[in-house]
MDAnalysis code that builds the backbone (N, CA, C; Angstrom):
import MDAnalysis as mda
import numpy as np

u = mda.Universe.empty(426, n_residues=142, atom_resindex=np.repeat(np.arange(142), 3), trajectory=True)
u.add_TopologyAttr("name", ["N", "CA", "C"] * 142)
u.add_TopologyAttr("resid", np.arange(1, 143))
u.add_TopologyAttr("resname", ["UNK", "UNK", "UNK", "UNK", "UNK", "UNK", "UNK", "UNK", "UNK", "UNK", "UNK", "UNK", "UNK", "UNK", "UNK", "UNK", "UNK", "UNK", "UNK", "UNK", "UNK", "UNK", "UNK", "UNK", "UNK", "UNK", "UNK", "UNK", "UNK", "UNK", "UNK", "UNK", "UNK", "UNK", "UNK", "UNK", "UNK", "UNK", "UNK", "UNK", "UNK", "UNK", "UNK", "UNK", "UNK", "UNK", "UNK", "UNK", "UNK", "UNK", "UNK", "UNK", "UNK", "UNK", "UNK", "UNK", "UNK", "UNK", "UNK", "UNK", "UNK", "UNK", "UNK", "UNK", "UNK", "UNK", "UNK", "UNK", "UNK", "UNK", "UNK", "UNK", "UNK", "UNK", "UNK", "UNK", "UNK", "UNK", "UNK", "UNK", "UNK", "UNK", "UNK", "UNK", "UNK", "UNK", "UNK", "UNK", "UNK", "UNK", "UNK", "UNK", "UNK", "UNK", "UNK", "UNK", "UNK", "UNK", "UNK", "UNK", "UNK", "UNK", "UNK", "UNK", "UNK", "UNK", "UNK", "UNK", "UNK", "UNK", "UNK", "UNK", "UNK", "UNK", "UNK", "UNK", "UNK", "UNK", "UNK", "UNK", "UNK", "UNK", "UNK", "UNK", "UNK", "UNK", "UNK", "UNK", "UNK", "UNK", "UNK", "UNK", "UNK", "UNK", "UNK", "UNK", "UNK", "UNK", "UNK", "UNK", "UNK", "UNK"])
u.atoms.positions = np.array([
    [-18.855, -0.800, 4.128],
    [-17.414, -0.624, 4.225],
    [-17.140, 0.870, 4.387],
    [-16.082, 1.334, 5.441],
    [-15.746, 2.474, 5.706],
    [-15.050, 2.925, 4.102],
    [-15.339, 4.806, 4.292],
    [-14.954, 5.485, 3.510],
    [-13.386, 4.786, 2.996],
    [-12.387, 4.874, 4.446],
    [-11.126, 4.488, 4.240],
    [-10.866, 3.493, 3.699],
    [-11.807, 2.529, 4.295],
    [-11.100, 1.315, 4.023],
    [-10.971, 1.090, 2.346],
    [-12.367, 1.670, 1.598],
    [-12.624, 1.599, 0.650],
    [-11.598, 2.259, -0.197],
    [-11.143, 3.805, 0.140],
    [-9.673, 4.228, -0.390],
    [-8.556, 3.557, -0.165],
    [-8.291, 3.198, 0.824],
    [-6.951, 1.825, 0.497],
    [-6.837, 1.142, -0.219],
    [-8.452, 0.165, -0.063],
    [-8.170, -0.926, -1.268],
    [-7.811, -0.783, -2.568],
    [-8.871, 0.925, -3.141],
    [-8.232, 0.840, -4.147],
    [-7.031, 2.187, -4.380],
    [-6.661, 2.141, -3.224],
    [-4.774, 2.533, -3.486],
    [-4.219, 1.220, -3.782],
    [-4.465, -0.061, -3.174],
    [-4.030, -1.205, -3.321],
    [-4.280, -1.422, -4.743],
    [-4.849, -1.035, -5.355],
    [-5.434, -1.692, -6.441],
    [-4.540, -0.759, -7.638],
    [-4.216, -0.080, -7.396],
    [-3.572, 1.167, -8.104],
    [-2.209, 0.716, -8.091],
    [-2.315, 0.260, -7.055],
    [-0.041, -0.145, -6.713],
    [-0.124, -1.573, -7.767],
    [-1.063, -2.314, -7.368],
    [-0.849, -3.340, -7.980],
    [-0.724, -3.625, -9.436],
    [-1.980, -2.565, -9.644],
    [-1.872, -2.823, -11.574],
    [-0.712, -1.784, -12.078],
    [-0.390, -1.104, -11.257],
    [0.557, -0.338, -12.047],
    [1.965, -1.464, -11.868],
    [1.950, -2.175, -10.959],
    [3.470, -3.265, -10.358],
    [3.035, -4.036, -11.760],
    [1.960, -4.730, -11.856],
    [1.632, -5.651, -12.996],
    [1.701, -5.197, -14.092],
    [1.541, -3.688, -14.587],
    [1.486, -3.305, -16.012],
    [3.496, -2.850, -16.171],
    [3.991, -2.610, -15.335],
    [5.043, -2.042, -14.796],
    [5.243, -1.019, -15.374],
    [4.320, -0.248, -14.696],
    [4.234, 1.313, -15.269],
    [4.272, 2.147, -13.894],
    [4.027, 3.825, -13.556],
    [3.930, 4.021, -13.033],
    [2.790, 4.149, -12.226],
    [2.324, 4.688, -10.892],
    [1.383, 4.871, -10.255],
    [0.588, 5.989, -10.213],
    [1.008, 6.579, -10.924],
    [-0.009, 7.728, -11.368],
    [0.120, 7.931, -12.629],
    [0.610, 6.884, -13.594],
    [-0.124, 6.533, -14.932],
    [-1.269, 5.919, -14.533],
    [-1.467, 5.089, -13.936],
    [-2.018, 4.223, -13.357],
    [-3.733, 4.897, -12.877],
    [-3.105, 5.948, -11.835],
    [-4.193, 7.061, -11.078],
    [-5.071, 7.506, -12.164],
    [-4.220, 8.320, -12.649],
    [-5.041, 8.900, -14.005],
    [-5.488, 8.605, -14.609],
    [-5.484, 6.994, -15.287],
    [-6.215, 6.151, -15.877],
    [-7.570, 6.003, -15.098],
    [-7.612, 6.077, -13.988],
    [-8.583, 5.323, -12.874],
    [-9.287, 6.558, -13.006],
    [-9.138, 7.592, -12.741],
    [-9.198, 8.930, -13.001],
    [-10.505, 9.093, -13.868],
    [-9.752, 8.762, -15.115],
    [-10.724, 9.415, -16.768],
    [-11.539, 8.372, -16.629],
    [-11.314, 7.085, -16.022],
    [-12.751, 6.114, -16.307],
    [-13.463, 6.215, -15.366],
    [-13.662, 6.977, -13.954],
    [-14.122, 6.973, -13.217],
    [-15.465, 8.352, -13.634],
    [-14.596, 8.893, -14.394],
    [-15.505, 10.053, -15.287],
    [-16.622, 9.849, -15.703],
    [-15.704, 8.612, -16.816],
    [-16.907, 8.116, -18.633],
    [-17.196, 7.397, -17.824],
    [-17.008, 6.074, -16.698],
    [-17.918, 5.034, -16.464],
    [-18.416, 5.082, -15.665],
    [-19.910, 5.229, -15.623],
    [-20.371, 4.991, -14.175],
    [-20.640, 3.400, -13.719],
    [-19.904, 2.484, -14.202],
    [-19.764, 1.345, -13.578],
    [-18.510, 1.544, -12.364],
    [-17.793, 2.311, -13.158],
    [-16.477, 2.441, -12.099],
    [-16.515, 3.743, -11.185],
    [-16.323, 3.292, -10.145],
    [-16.082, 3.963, -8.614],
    [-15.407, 5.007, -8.500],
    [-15.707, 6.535, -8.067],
    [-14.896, 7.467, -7.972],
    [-13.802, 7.286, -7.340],
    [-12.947, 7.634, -7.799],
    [-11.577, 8.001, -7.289],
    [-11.086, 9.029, -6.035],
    [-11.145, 8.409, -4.743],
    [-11.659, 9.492, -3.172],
    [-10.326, 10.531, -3.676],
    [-10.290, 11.462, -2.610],
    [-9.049, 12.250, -2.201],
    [-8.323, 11.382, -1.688],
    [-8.907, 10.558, -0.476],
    [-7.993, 9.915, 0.566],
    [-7.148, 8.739, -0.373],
    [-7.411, 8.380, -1.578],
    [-6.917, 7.392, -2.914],
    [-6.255, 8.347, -3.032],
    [-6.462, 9.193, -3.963],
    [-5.851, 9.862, -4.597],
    [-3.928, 10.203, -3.453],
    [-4.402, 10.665, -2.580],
    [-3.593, 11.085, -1.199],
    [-2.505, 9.609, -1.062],
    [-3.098, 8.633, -0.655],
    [-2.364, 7.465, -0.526],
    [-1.283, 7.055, -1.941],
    [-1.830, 7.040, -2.715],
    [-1.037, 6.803, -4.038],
    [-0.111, 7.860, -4.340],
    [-0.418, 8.986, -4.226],
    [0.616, 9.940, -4.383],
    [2.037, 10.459, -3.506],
    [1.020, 9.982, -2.370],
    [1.890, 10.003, -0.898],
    [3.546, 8.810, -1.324],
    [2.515, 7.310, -1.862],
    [3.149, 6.114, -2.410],
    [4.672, 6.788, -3.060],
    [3.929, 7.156, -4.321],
    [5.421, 7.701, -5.171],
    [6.086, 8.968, -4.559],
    [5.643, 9.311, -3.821],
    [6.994, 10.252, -2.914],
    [7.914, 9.454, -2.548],
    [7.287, 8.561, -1.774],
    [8.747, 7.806, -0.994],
    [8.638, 6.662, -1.775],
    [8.035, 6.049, -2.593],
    [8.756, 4.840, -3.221],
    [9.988, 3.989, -3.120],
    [10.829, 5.087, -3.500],
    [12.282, 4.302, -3.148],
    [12.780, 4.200, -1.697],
    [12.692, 4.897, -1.216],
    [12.322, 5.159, 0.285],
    [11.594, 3.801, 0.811],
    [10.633, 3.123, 0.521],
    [9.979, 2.634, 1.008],
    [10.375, 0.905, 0.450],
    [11.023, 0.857, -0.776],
    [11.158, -0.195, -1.251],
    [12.911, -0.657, -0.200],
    [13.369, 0.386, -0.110],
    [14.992, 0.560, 0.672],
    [14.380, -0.105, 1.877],
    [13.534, 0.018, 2.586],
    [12.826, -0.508, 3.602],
    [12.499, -1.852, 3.684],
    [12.046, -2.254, 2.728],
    [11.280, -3.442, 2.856],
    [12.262, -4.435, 2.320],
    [13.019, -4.046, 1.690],
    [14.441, -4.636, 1.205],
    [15.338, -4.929, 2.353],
    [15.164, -3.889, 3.267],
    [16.424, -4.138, 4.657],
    [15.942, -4.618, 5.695],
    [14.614, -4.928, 6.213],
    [14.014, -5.339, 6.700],
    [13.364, -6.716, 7.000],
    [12.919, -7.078, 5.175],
    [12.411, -8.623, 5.127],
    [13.713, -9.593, 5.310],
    [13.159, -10.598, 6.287],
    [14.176, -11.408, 6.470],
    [13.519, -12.709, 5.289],
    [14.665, -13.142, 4.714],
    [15.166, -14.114, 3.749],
    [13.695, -13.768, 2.087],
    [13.688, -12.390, 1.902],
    [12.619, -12.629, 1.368],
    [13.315, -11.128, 0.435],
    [13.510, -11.359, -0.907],
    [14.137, -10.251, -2.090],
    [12.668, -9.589, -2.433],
    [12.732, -8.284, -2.720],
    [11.234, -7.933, -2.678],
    [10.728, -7.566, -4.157],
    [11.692, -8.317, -5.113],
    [11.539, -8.878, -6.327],
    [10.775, -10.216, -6.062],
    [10.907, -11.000, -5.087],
    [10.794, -12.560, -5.208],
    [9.110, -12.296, -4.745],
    [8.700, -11.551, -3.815],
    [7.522, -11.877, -2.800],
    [6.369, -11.529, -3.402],
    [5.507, -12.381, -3.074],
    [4.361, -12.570, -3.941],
    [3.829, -10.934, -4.763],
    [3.164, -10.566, -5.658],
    [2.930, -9.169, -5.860],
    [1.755, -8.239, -5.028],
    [1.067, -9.012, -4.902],
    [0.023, -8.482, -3.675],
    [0.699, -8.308, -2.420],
    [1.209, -8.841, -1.722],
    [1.564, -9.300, -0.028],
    [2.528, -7.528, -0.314],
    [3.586, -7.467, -1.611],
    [4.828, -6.272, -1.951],
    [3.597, -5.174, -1.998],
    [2.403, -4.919, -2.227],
    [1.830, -3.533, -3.068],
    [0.584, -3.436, -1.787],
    [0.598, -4.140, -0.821],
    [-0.200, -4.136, 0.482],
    [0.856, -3.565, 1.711],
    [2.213, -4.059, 1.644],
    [3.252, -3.241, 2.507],
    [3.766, -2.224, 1.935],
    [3.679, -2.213, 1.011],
    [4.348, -1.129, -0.047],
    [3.206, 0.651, 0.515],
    [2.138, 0.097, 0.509],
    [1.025, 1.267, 0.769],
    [0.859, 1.403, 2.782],
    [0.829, 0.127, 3.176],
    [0.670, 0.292, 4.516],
    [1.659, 0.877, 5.110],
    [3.089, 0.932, 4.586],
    [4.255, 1.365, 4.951],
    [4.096, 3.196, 4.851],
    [4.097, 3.081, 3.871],
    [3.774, 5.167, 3.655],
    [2.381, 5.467, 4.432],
    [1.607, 4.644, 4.834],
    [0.274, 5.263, 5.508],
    [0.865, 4.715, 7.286],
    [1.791, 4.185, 7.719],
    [2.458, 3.737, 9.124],
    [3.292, 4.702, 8.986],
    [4.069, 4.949, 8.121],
    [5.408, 5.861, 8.342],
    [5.156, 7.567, 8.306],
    [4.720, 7.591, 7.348],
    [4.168, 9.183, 7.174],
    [2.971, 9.125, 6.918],
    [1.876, 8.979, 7.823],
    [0.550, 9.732, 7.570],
    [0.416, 9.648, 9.303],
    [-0.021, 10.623, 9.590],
    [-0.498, 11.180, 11.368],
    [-1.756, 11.195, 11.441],
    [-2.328, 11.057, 10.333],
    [-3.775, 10.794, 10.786],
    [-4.676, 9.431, 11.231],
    [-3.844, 8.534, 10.767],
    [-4.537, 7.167, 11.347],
    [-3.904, 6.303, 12.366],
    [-4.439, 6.111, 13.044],
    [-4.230, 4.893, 14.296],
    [-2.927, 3.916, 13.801],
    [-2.000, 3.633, 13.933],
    [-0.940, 2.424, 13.667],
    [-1.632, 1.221, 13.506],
    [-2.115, 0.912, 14.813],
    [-3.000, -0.395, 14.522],
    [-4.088, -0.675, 13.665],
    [-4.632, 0.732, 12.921],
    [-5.618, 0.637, 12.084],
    [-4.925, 0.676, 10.905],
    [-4.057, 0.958, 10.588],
    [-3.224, 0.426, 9.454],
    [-2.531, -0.879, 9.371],
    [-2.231, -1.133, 10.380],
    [-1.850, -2.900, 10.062],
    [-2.995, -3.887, 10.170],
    [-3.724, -3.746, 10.389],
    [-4.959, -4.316, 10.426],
    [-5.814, -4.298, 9.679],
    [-5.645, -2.829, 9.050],
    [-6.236, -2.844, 7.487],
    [-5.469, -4.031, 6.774],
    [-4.354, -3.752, 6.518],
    [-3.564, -4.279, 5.537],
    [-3.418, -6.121, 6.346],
    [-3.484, -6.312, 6.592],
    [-3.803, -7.881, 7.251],
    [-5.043, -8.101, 6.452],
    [-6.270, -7.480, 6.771],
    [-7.446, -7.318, 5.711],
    [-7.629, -7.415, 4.847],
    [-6.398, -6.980, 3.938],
    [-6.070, -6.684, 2.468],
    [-5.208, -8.386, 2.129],
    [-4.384, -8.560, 2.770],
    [-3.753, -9.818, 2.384],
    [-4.814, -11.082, 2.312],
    [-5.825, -10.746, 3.782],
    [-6.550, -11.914, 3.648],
    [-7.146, -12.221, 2.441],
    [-7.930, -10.626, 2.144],
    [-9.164, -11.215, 1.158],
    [-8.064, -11.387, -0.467],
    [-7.316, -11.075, -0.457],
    [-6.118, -10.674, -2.138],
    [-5.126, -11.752, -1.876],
    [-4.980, -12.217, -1.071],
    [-3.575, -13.054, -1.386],
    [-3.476, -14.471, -0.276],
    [-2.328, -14.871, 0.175],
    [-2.334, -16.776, 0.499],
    [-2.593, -16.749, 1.826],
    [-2.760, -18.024, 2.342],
    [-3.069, -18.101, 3.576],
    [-1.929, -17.295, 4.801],
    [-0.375, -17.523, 4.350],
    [0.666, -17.145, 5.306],
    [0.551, -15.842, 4.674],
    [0.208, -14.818, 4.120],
    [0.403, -13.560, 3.551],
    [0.334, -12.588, 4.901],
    [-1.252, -12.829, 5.525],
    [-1.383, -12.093, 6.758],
    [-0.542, -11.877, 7.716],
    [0.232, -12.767, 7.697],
    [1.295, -13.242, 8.894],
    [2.562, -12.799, 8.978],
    [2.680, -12.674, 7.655],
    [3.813, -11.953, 6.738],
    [3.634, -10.450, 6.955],
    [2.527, -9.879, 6.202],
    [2.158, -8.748, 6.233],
    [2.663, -7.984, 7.665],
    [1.866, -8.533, 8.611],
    [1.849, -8.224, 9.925],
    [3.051, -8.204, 10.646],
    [3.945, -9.121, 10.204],
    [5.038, -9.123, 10.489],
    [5.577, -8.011, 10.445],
    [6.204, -7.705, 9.221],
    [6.652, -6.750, 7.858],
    [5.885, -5.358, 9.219],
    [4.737, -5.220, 8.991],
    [4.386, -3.962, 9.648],
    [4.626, -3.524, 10.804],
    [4.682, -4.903, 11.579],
    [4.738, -4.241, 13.106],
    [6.328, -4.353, 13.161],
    [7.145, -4.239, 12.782],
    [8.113, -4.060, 12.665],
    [8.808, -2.755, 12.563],
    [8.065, -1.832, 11.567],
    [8.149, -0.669, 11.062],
    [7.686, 0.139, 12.102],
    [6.590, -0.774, 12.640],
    [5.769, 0.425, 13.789],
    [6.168, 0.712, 14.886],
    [7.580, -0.372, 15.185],
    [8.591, -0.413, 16.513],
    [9.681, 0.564, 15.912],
    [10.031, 0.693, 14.681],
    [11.070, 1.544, 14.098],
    [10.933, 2.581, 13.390],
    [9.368, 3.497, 13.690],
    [8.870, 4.117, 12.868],
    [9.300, 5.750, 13.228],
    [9.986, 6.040, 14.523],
    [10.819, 7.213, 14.732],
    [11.603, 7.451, 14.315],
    [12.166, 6.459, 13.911],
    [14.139, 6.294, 13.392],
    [13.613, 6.185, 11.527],
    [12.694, 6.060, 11.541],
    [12.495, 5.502, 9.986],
    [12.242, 6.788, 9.262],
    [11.460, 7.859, 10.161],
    [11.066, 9.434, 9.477],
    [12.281, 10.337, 9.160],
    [12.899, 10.163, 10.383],
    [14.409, 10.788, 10.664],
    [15.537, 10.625, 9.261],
    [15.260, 9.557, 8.722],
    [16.563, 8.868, 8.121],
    [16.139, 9.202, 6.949],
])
């Protein structure tokens, strides 16, 4: 598995337990952080993690305003918690990051729904993204 891919997932993994503990995301980091220290069962914590998650809580609200005005018939309280913390990250790495391919970000995150969440998730996901990626000039601007 690529370097990246491997930092997404666990940016994914960071959004999620912090959505599930309902704490923040860099309570969250930092936790991942100090055990990545003491445990060598657990996996260093990349830059490009570190970068994605932090990038995350910049625009947070920003990004939740998004996915809120965007999803059709779907409250982003209601939607499953994986499918929310997989657009939630693909959105800040489509919207503001210039270093990766568009399509390699929705395609990651299609990736991410498959192996973490339901059969229609991908479909959803993909949706949700390429959406953003048609409105992603107007979306930096605003």
């Amino acid at each position: 598995m690529a370097a990246r891919n491997k930092a997404r997932k666990r940016a994914f993994q960071i959004l999620f337990e912090a959505d599930q503990r309902g704490t923040t995301v860099q309570t969250v980091l930092a936790d991942w952080i100090r055990h990545s220290r003491t445990d060598t069962r657990q996996p260093p914590v990349t830059e490009y993690t570190m970068e994605l998650v932090e990038g995350y809580a910049q625009y947070a609200a920003r990004i939740d305003d998004l996915i809120s005005t965007y999803s059709v018939d779907w409250e982003i309280d209601r939607m499953p918690v994986v499918d929310r913390n997989i657009i939630r990250l693909s959105t800040y790495e489509l919207v503001w990051v210039d270093g990766t391919p568009d399509a390699v970000v929705i395609d990651e995150a299609v990736q991410l729904a498959k192996e973490f969440s339901t059969d229609e998730s991908p479909s959803f996901v993909n949706g949700m993204l390429g959406r953003f990626k048609e409105l992603k000039p107007n979306l930096r601007r605003e």
